[in-house]
Residue frames as a rotation matrix with the C-alpha (Angstrom) as fourth column:
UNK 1
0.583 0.812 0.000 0.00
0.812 -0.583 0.000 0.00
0.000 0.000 -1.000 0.00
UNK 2
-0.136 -0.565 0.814 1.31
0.320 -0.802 -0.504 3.81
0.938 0.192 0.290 -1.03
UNK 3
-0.798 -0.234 -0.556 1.06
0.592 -0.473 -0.652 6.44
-0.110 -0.850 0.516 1.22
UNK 4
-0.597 0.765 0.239 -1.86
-0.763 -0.634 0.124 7.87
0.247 -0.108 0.963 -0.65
UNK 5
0.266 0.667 -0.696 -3.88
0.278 0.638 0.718 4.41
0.923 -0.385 -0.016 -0.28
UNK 6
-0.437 -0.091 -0.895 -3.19
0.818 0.372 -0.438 4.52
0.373 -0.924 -0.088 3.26
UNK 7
-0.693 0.431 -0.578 -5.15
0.058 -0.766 -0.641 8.07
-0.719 -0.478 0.505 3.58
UNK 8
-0.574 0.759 -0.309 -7.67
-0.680 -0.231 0.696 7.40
0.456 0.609 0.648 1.37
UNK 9
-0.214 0.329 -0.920 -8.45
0.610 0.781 0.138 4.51
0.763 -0.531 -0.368 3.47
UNK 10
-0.879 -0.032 -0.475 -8.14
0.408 -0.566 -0.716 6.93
-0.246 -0.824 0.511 6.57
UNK 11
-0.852 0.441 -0.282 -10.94
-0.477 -0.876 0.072 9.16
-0.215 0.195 0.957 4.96
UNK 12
-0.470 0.708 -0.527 -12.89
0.004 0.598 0.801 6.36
0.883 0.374 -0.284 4.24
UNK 13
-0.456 -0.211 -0.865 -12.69
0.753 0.426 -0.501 5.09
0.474 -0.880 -0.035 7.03
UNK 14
-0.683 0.274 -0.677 -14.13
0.370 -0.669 -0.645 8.39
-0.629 -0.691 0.356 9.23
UNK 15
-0.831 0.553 -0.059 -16.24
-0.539 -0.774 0.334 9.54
0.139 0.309 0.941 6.49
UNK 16
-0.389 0.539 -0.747 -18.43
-0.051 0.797 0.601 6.12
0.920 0.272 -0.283 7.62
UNK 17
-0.490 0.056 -0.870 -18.47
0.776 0.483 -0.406 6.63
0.398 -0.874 -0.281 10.80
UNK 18
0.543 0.780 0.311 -20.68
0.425 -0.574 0.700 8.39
0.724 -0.248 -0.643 13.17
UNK 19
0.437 -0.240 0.867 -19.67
-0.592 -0.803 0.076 11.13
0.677 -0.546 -0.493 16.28
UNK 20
0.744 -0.237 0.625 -19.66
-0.518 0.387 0.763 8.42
-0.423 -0.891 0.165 19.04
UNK 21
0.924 -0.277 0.264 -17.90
0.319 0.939 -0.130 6.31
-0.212 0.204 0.956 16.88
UNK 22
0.323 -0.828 0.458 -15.07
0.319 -0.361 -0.877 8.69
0.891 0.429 0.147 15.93
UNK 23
0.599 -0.044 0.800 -15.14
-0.781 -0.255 0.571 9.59
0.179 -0.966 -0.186 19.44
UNK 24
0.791 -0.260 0.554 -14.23
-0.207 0.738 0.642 5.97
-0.575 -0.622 0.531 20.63
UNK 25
0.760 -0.380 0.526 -11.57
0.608 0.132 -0.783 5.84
0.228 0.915 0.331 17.82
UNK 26
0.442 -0.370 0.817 -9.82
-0.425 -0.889 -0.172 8.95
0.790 -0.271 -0.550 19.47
UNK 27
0.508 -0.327 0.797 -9.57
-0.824 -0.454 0.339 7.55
0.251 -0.829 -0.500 22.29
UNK 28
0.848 -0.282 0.448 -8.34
0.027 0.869 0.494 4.43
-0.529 -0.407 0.745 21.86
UNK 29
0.742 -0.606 0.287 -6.04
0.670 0.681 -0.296 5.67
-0.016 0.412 0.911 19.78
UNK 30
-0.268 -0.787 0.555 -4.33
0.535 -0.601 -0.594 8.90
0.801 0.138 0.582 20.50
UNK 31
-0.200 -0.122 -0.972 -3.84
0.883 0.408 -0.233 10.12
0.426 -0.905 0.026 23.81
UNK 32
0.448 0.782 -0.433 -5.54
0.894 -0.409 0.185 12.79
-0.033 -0.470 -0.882 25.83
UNK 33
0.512 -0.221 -0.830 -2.80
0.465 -0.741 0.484 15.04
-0.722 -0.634 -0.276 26.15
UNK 34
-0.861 -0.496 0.112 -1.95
0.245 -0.213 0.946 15.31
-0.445 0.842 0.305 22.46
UNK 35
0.343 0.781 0.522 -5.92
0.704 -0.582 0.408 16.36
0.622 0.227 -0.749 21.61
UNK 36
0.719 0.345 -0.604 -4.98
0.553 -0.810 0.196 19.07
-0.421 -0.475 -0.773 24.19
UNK 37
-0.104 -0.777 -0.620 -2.32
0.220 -0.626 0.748 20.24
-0.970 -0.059 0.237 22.49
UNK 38
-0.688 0.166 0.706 -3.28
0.675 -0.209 0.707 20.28
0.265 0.964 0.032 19.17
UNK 39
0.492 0.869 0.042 -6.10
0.822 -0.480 0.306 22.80
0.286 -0.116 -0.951 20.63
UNK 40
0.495 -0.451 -0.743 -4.00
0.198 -0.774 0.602 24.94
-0.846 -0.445 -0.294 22.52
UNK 41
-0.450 -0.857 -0.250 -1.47
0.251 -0.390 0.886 25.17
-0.857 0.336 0.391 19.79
UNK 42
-0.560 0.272 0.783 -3.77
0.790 -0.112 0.603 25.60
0.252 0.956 -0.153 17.18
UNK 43
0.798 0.601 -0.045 -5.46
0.589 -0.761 0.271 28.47
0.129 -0.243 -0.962 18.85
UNK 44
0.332 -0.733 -0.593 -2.20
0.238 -0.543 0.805 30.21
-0.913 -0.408 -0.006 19.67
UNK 45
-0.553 -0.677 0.485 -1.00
0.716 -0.088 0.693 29.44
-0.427 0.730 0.533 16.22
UNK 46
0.076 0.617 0.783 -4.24
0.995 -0.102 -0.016 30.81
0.070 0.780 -0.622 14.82
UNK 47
0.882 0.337 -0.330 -4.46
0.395 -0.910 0.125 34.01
-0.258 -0.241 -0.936 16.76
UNK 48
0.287 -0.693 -0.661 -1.00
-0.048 -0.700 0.712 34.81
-0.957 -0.173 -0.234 16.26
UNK 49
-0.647 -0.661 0.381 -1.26
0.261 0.278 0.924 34.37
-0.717 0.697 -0.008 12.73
UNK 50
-0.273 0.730 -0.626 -4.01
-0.450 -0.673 -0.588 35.67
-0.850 0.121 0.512 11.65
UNK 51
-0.995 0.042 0.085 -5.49
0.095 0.413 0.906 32.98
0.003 0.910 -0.415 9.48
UNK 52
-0.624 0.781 0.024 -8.96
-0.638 -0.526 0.562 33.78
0.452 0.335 0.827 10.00
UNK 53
-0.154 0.448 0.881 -11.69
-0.895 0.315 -0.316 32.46
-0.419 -0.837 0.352 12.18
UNK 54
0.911 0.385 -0.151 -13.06
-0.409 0.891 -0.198 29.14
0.059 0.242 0.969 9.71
UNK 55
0.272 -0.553 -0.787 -9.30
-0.139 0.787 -0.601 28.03
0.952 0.272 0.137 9.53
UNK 56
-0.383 -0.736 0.559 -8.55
-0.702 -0.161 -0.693 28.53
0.600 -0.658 -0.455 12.99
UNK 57
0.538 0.445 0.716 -11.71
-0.573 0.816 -0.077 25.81
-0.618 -0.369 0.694 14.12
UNK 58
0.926 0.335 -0.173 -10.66
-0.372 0.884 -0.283 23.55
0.059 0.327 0.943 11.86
UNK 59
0.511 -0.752 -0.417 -6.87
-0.583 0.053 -0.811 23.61
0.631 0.658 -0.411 12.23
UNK 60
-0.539 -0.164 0.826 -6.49
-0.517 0.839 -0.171 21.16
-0.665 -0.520 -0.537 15.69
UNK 61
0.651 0.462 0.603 -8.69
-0.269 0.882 -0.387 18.68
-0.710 0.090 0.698 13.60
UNK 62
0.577 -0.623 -0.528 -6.44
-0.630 0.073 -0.774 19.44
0.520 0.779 -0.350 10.38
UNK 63
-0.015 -0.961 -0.278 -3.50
-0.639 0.223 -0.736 18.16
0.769 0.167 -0.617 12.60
UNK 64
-0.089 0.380 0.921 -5.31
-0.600 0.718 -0.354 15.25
-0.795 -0.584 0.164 14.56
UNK 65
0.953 0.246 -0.177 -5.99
-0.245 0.281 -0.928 14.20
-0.178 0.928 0.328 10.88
UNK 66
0.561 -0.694 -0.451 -2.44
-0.377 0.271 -0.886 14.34
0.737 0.667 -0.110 9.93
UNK 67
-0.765 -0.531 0.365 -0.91
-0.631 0.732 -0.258 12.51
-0.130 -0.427 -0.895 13.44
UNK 68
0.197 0.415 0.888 -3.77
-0.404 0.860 -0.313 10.00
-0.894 -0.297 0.337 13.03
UNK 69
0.807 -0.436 -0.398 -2.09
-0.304 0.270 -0.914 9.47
0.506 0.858 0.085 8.93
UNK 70
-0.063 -0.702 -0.710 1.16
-0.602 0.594 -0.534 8.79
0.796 0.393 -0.460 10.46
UNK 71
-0.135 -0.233 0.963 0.13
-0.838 0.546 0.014 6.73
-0.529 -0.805 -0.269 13.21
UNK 72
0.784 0.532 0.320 -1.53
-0.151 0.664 -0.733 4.36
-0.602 0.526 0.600 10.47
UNK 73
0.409 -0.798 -0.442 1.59
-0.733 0.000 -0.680 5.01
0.543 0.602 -0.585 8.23
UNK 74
-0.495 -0.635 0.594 4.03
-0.867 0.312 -0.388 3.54
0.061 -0.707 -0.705 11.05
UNK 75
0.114 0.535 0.837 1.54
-0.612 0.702 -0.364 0.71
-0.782 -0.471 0.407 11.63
UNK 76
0.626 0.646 0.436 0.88
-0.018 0.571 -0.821 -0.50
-0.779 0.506 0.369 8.02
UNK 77
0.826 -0.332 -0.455 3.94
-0.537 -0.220 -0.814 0.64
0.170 0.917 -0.360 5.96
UNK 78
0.898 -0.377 -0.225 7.19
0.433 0.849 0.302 -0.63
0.077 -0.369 0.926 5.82
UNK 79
0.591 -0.497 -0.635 10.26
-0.021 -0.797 0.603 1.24
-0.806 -0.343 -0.482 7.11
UNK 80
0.874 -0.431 -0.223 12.28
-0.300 -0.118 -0.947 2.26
0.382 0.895 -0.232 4.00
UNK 81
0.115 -0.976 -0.184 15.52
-0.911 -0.030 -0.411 1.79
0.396 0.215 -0.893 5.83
UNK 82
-0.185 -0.636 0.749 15.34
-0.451 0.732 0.510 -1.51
-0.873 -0.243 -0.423 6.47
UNK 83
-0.145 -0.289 -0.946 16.34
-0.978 -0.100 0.181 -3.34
-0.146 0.952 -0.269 3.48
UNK 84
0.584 0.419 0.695 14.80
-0.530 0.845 -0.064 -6.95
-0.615 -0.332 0.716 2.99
């Protein structure tokens, strides 16, 4: 599998599911104190950057999206440097 199959799956994947279910998905798989930081830092980033209010809501999910891509990556690819 590429790296895009492996986020087109990802998108599949959540665009099927319901709230609770992405909920329970969250938490079993990425830990409490990395959802707080993607919030905090994505509000800090936002205000001090003035990207405007619609990207600043969406820009902790933006980058919950991309650590839940490479947590799947790491899981399902294979490491390039090792050499079979």
């Amino acid at each position: 599998m590429t790296f895009a199959g492996v986020a087109l799956e990802l998108v599949e994947v959540f665009d099927d599911l319901e709230a609770d279910q992405i909920n329970k998905a969250l938490i079993k798989n990425v830990p409490y104190e990395r959802l707080e930081f993607f919030n905090e830092y994505a509000k800090e980033f936002g205000e001090a950057s003035d990207i405007g209010d619609a990207a600043s809501k969406r820009l902790a999910n933006l980058m919950l999206l991309g650590y839940l891509f490479r947590v799947l990556e790491d899981q399902l690819l294979p490491d390039p440097s090792i050499k079979e």
